[in-house]
C-alpha positions as CSV (number, residue, x, y, z in Angstrom):
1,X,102.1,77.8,129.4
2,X,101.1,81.4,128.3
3,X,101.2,82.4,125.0
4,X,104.3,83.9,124.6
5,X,106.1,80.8,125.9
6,X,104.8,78.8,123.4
7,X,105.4,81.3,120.3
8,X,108.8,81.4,121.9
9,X,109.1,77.6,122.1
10,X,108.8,77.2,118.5
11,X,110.5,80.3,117.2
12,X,113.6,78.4,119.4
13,X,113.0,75.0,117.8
14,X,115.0,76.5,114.6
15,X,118.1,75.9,116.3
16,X,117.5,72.3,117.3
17,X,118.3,69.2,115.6
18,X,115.3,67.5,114.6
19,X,113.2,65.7,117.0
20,X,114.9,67.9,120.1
21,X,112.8,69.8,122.3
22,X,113.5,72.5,124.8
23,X,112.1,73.0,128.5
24,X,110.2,75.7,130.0
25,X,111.7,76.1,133.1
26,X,110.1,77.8,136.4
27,X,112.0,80.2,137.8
28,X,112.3,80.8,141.7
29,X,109.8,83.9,141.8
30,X,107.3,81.5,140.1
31,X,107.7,83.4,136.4
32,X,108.5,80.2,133.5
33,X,110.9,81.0,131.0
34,X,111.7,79.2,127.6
35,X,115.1,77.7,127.6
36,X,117.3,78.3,124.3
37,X,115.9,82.3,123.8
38,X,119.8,83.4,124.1
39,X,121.1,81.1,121.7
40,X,118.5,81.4,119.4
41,X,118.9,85.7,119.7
42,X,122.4,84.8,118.5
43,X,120.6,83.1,115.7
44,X,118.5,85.8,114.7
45,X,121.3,88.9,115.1
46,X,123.3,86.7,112.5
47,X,120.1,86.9,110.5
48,X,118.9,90.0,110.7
49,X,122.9,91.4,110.3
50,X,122.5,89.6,106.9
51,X,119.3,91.7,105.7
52,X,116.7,89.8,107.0
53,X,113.7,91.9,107.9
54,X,110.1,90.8,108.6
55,X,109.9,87.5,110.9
56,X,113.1,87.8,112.2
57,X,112.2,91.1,113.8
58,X,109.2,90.0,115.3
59,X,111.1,86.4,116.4
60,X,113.7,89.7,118.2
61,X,111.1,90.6,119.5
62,X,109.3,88.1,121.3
63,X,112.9,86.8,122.7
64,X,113.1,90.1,124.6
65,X,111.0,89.5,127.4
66,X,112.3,86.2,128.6
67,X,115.9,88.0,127.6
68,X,115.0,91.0,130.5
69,X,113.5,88.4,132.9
70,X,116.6,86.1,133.2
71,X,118.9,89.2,133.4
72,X,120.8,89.3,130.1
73,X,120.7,93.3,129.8
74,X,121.9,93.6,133.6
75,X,125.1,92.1,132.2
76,X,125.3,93.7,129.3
77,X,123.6,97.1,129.4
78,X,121.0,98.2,126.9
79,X,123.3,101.1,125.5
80,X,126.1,98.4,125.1
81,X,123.5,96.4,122.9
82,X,122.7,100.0,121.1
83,X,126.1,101.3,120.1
84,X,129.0,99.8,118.2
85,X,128.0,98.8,114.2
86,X,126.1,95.9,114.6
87,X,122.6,96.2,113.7
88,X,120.8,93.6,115.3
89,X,122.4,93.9,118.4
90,X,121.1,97.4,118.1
91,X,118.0,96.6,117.4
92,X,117.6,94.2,120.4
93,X,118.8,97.2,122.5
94,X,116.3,99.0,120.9
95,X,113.5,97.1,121.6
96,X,115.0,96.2,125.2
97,X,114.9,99.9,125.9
98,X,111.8,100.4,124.9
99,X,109.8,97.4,127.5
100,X,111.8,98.4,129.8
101,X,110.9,101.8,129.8
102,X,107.6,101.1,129.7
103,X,107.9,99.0,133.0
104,X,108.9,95.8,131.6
């Protein structure tokens, strides 16, 4: 499991009861993906729309490639996550906008 997937395993973990894991799961083009990243996102807007700064950025962060991958920004566009008043939706648009314009 790359990196990524397992910085993004445990970063999901918070929204587990204990003892509960969550599976990486292979996708049909061969990519794995770490399930729980959407609802733990939702976790960490809440967060980050109460003032948190710091880890919860970088836990953003790191859910945004698995977020692209599985197709979350072609259902909701990147300038729907962008505009409106709620920061950490914006900031997830942000940082969406960003990999993908980089090739992501």
């Amino acid at each position: 499991m790359p990196d990524s997937i397992s910085q993004l395993a445990q970063v999901n973990q918070k929204i587990l009861a204990g003892g509960e894991q969550l599976p990486a799961v292979k996708l049909k083009d061969g990519t794995t993906v770490q399930t729980g990243t959407v609802a733990t996102m939702l976790h960490n807007v809440a967060r980050y729309n109460n003032g948190e700064r710091g880890e919860v950025e970088k836990e953003l962060e790191l859910s945004v490639p698995t977020l692209i991958k599985v197709g979350l920004f072609d259902l909701f566009p990147v300038d729907d996550w962008i505009a409106g008043a709620n920061p950490g939706r914006r900031f997830v648009g942000l940082v969406a906008r960003k990999l993908l314009s980089a090739g992501a």
